[in-house]
C-alpha positions in Angstrom: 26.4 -14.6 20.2 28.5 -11.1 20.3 28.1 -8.0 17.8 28.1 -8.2 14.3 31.7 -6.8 13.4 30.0 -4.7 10.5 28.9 -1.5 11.0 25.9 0.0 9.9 27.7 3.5 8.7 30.2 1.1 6.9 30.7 3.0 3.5 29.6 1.1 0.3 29.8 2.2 -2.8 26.7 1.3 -5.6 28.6 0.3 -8.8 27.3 -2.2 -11.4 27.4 -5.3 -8.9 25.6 -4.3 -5.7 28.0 -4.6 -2.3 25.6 -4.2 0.5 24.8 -6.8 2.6 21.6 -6.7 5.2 23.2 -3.4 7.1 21.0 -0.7 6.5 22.1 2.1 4.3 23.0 5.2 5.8 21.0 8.5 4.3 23.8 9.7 2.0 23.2 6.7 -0.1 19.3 6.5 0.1 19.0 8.5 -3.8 16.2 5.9 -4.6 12.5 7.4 -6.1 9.4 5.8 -5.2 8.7 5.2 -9.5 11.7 2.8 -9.3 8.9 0.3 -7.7 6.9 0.1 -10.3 8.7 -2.1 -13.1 10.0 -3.7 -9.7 6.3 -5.1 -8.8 5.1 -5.5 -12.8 8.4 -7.6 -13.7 7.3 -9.4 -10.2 4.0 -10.5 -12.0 5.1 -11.7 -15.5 4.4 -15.3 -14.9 2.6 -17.5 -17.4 1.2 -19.6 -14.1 -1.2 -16.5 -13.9 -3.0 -17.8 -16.9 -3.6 -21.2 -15.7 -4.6 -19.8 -12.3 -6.8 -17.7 -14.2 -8.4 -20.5 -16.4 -8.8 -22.7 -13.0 -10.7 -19.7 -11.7 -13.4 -20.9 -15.1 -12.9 -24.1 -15.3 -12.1 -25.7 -11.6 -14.6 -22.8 -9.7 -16.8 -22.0 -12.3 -16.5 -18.3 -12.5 -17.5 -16.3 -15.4 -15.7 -13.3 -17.0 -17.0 -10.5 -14.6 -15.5 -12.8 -11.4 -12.5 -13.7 -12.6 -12.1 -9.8 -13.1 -13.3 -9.3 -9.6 -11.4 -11.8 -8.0 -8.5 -10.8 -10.0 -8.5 -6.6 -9.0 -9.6 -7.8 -5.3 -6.4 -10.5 -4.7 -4.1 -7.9 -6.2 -5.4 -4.7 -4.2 -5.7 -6.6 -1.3 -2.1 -8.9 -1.4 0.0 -5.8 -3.0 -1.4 -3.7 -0.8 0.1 -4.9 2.2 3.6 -5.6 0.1 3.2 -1.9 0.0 2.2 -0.7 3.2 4.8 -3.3 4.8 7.3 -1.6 2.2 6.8 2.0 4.4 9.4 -0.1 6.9 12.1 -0.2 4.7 13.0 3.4 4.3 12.1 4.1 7.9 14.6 2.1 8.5 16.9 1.6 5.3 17.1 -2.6 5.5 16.1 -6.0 4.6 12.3 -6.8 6.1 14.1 -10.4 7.3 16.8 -7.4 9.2 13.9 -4.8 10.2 12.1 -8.0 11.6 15.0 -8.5 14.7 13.4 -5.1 15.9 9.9 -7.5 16.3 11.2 -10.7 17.4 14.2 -9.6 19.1 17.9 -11.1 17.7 17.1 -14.5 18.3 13.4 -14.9 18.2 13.9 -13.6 14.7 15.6 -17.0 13.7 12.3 -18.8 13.6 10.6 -17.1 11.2 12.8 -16.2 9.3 13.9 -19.8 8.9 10.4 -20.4 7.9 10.5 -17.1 5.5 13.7 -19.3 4.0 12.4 -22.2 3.4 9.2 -21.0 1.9 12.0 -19.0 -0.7 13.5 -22.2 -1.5 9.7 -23.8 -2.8 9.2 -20.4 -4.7 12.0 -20.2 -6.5 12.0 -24.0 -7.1 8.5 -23.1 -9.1 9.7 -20.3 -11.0 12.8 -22.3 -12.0 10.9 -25.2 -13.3 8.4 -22.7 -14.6 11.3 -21.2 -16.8 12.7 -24.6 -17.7 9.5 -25.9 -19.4 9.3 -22.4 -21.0 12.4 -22.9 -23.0 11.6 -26.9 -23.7 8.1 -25.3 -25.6 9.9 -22.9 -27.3 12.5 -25.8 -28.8 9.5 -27.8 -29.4 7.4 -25.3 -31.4 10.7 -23.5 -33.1 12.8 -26.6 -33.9 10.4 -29.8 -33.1 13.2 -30.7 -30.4 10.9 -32.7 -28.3 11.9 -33.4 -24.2 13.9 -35.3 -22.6 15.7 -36.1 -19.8 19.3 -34.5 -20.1 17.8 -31.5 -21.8 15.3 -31.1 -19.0 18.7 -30.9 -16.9 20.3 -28.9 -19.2 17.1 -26.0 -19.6 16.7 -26.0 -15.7 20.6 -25.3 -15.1 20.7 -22.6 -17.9 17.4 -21.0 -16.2 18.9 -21.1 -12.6 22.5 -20.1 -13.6 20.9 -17.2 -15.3 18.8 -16.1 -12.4 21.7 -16.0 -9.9 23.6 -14.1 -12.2 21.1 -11.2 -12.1 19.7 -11.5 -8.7 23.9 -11.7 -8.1 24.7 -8.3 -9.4 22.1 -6.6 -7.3 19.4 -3.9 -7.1 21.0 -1.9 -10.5 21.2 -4.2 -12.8 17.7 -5.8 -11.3 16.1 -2.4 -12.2 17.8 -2.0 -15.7 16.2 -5.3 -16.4 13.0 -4.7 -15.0 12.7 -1.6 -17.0 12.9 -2.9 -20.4 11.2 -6.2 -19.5 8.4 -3.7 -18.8 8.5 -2.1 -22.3 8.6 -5.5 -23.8 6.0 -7.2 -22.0 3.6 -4.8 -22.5 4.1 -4.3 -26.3 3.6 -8.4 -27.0 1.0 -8.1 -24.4 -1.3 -5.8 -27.1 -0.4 -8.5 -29.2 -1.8 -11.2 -27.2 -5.3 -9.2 -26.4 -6.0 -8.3 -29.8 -6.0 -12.1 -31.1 -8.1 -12.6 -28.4 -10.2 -9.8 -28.9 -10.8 -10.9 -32.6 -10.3 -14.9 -32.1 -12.6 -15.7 -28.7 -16.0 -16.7 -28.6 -17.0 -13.6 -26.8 -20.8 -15.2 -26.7 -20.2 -18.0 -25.2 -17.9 -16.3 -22.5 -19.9 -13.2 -21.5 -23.3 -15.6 -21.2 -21.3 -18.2 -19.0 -23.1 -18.9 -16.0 -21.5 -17.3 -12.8 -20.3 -19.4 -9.9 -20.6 -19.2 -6.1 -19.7 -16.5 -3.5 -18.1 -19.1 -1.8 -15.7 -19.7 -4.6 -15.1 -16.5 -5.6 -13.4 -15.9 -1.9 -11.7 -19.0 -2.0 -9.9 -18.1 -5.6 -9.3 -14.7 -4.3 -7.2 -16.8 -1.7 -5.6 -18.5 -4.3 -4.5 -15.3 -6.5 -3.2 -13.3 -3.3 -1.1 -16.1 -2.0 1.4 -15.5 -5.0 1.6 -11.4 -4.0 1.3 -12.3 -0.2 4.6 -14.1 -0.8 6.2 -10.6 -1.5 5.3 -9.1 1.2 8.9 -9.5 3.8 10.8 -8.6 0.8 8.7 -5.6 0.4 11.3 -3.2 2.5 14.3 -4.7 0.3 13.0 -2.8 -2.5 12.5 0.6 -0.6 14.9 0.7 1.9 17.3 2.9 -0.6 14.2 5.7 -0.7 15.2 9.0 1.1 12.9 9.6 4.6 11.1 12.2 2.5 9.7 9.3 0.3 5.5 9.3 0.6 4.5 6.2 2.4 1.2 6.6 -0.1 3.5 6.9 -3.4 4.9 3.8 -2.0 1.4 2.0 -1.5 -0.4 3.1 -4.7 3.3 2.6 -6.8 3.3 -0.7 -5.4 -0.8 -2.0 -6.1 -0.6 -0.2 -9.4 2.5 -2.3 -11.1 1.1 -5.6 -9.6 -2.2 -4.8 -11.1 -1.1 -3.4 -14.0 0.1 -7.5 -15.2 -1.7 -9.6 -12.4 -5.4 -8.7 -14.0 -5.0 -8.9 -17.4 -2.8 -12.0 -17.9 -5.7 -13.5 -14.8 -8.2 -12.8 -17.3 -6.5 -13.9 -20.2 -6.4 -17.0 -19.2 -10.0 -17.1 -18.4 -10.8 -16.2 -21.6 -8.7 -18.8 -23.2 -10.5 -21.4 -20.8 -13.6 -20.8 -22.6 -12.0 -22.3 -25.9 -9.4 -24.8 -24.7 -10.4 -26.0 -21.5 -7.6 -28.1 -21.0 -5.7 -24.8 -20.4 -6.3 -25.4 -16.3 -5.6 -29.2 -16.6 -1.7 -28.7 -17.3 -0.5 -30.7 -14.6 2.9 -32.2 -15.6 3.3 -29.2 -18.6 2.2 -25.4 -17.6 3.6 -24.2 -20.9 2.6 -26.6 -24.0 -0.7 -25.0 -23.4 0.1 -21.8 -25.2 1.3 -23.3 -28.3 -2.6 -24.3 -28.3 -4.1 -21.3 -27.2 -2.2 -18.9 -29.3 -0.9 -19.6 -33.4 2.8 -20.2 -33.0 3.3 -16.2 -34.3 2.4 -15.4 -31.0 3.2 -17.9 -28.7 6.9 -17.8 -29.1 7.5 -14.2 -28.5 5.1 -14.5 -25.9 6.9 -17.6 -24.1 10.2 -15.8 -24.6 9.2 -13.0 -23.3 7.4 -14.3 -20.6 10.5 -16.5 -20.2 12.3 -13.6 -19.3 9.6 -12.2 -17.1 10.1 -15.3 -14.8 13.9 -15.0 -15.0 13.5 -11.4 -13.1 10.7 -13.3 -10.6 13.3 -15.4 -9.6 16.1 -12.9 -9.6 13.9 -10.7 -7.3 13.4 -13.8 -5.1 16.7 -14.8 -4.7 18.3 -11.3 -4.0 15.7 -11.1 -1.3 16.8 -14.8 -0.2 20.5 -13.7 0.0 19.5 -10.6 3.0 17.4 -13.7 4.7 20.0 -16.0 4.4 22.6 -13.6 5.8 20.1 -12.5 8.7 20.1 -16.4 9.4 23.6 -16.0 10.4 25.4 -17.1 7.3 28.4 -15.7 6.6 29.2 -15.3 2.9 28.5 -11.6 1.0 24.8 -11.4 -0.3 26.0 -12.1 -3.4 27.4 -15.6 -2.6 24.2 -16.5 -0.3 22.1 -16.6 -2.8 24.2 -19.5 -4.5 22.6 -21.5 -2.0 19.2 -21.0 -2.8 20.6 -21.6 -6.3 21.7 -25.1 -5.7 18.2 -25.7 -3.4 16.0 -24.8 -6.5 17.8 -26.7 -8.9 17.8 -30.0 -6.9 14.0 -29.4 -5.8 13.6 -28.6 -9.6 15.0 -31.7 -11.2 12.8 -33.8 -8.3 9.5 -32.0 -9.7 11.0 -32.4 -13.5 12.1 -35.5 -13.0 10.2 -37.6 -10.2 6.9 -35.8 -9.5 4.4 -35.6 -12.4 0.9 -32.9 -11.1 3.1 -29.8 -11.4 -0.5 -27.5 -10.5 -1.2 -29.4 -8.1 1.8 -29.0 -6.1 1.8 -25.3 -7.1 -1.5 -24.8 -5.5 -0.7 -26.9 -2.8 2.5 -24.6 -2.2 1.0 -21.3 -2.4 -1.3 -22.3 -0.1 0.9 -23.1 2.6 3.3 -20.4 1.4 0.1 -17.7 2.5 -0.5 -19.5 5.6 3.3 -19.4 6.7 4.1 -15.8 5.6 0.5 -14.1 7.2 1.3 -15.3 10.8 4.7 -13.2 10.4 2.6 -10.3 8.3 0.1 -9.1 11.4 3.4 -9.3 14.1 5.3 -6.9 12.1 2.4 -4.8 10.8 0.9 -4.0 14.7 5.1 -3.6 15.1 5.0 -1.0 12.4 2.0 0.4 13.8 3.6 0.9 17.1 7.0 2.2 15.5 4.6 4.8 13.5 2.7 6.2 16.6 5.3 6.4 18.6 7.9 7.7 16.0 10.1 5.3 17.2 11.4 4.0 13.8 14.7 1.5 14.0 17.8 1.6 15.1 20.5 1.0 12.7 23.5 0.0 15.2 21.2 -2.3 17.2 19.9 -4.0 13.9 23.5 -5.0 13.5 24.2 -6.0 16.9 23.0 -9.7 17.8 24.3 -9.5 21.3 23.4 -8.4 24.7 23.5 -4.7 24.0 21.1 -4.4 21.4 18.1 -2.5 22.0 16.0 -5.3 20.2 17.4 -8.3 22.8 14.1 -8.0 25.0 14.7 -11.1 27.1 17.4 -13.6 26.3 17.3 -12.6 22.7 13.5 -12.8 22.4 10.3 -10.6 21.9 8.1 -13.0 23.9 4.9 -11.5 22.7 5.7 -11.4 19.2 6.9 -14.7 19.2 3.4 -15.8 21.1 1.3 -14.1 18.6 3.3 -15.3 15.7 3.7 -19.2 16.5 -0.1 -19.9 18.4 -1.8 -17.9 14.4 0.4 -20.5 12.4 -0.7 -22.9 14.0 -4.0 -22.0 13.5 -3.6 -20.8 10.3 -2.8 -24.6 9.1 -5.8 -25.8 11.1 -7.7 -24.0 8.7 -5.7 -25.1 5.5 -6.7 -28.2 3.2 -4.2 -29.1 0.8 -3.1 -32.6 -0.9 -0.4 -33.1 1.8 -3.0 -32.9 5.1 -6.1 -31.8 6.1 -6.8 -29.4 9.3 -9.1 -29.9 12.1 -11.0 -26.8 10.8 -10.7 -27.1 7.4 -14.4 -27.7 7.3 -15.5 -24.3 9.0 -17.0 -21.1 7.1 -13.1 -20.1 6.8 -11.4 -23.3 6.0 -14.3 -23.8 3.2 -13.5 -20.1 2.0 -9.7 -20.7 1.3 -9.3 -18.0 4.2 -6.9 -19.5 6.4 -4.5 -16.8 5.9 -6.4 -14.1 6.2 -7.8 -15.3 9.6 -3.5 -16.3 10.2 -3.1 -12.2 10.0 -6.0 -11.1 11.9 -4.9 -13.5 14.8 -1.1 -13.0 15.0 -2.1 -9.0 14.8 -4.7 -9.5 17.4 -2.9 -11.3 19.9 0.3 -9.2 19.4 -1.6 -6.1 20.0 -3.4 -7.4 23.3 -0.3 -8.3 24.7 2.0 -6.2 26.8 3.7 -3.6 24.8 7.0 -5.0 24.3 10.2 -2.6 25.8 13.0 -2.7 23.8 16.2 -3.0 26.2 18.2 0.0 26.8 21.2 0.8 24.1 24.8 -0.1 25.6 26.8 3.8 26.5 27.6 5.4 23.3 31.4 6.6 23.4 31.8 10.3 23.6 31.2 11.7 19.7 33.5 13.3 17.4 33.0 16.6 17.1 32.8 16.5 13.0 30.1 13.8 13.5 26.8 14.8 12.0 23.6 13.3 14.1 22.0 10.8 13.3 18.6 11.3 11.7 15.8 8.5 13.3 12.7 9.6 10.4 
């Protein structure tokens, strides 16, 4: 493999459809404030799936009110807050997390995560899209009794995904134009929402409910973070066009603040509505019809719409993300055309889950189990890398990001980071020991943290561990820079 033939100073210009690709953007372009993040991480929460996960939290682990509010603040402090802090890397270094990763992996050891990162995309966007489509089949049932079937299940899934890739397509403007208002909206029918509740719930009944177990209150914390532990590589996609000067701390609290601003509420709202219908967590072929139950029609179709554009922008977020990975994977189309293919993916996988498979939660679950698991072996490498990077103020090197050959500082030996790729493949493979899901069981599934749903956590504590303990990687020594111009400004590394 030889250099990339982009550079990194390559000028682009930011009009209405995003240009840039994965190579980072040099500091006269990074005009980007740190507020910009938060309809960024509250349109990344506007998912009606948090109201069944919330009502599984009551009904499946026997929570009452105060857990499911605990659980809820804890998953979305805890799983946010390392899509923050992980965030930090993007304006150090002004790139994609699947580019900043080379610098931990090295140019090839990269691959195999980030094929993993991929592939995980594929399954969550496949969720959100079918999510979507059985949004607008309850919103044709309850507006104009159009009941489902097979071509209009083809025909709502297409429409969803076409619209998705048209957004994610035109890049980080237009995604932040729509997050804005989706914002405004959200919150408005939101009121809405809470105040039936607040008059229409039998508030005796839910604030006497027994409580549940410790033990299941970690495991559904587990289950809550694995959707925000999901965001955590594409974390530095949405910060790498923030200035140097840009508080690492605004970043963090900007970041936990939007999640939890949506996460916690629509968590407990759908414990609450558990109390009263608690077939709410039993959804398994339908995630939607629910809310036509729950909620008098008034209500539930500006809320599905709105939360039907909520999970548009979840999956436009996604698949811009998917586009940098895909191009970091070495395929050569523009970001806007690489995200077709994780189009096409989640509309096939769709149908199949539409179509063919029939416990839609179950599968969910399943996923975001494995989704944590997958994505916190790659979360304690690149943290203890960031760590390093920090202390040493050592940030990243944009030419060498760009460079896949020899000459790159982040080659370490034959294209690999030995170390990281140690730490990263010997905690996933622990990290699945510890999982139980429908499709296998691990050999220490039954321990404390297996039990506990805490096989990602003990994923990141591992991988972060054993990268730490080993050597100190040494990144290889940059190729001789040619003689500069003398109207060349220097290069700023922080």
């Amino acid at each position: 493999m030889g250099t990339s033939t982009t550079s990194a100073s390559t000028p682009v210009s930011e009009g209405a459809v995003e240009t840039r690709g994965i190579e980072p953007v040099p500091d006269h372009e990074r005009r980007g404030r740190v507020r910009e993040l938060f309809p960024t991480w509250v349109a990344a929460n506007i998912s009606v799936l948090l109201l069944t996960m919330g009502a599984s939290l009551v009904i499946n682990n026997g929570l009452n009110l105060w857990q499911v509010l605990v659980v809820a603040a804890i998953a979305s402090t805890v799983s946010f807050g390392m899509v923050g802090v992980l965030s930090v890397s993007g304006k150090w270094g002004g790139a994609p997390g699947a580019m900043l990763s080379r610098a931990a992996f090295g140019v090839r050891g990269n691959y195999f995560p980030g094929a993993i990162l991929w592939v995980a995309r594929f399954g969550w966007e496949t969720i959100n899209a079918v999510t979507g489509a059985y949004a607008i089949l309850t919103v044709l049932d309850l507006v104009f009794g159009i009941k489902a079937n097979n071509v209009l299940i083809v025909v709502t899934l297409l429409a969803f995904v076409a619209c998705t890739f048209l957004v994610s397509g035109m890049g980080r403007k237009a995604l932040n134009l729509c997050n804005k208002y989706s914002t405004y909206l959200f919150s408005a029918i939101s009121v809405v929402v809470l105040g039936y509740l607040i008059v229409e719930m039998p508030w005796s009944d839910i604030l006497h409910k027994s409580p549940g177990s410790a033990a299941l209150m970690i495991a559904g914390i587990g289950t809550i973070a694995a959707g925000g532990i999901s965001w955590v590589p594409t974390g530095p996609d949405f910060a790498r066009y923030l200035p140097h000067a840009a508080s690492g701390k605004k970043i963090v609290g900007t970041t936990i603040s939007g999640a939890a601003l949506v996460l916690v509420p629509m968590v407990l709202m759908g414990g609450v509505m558990a109390v009263s219908n608690p077939e709410l967590a039993n959804q398994n072929t339908d995630p939607m019809s629910f809310l036509g139950q729950a909620l008098p029609r008034a209500i539930a179709i500006p809320y599905l719409i709105t939360a039907l554009i909520g999970m548009m922008l979840i999956n436009s977020l996604s698949m811009y993300s998917a586009g940098f990975t895909a191009q970091t994977m070495g395929v050569k189309l523009p970001r806007a055309l690489a995200v077709s293919i994780n189009a096409v993916i989640s509309l096939v996988g769709g149908l199949f889950m539409m179509l063919v498979a029939k416990d839609f939660i179950g599968q969910f679950i399943t996923f975001l189990t494995l989704l944590a698991v997958s994505f916190s072996a790659w979360i304690g490498v690149y943290g203890i890398d960031m760590a390093r990077r920090r202390k040493l103020a050592v940030r990243y090197d944009a030419e060498s990001l760009m460079n896949t050959g020899r000459t790159s500082r982040y080659w370490y030996h034959g294209g690999f980071c030995w170390q990281a790729m140690t730490a990263w493949s010997v905690a996933l493979i622990a990290g699945l020991c510890f999982t139980k899901v429908q499709w296998f069981t691990g050999p220490l599934a039954t321990t404390w943290i297996g039990e506990h749903g805490l096989g990602w956590a003990a994923t990141i504590a591992l991988s972060a561990v054993i990268f730490a303990v080993l050597p100190t990687p040494k990144e290889s020594e940059p190729a001789p820079a040619a003689e500069p111009r003398s109207d060349r400004r220097p290069v700023e590394v922080d």
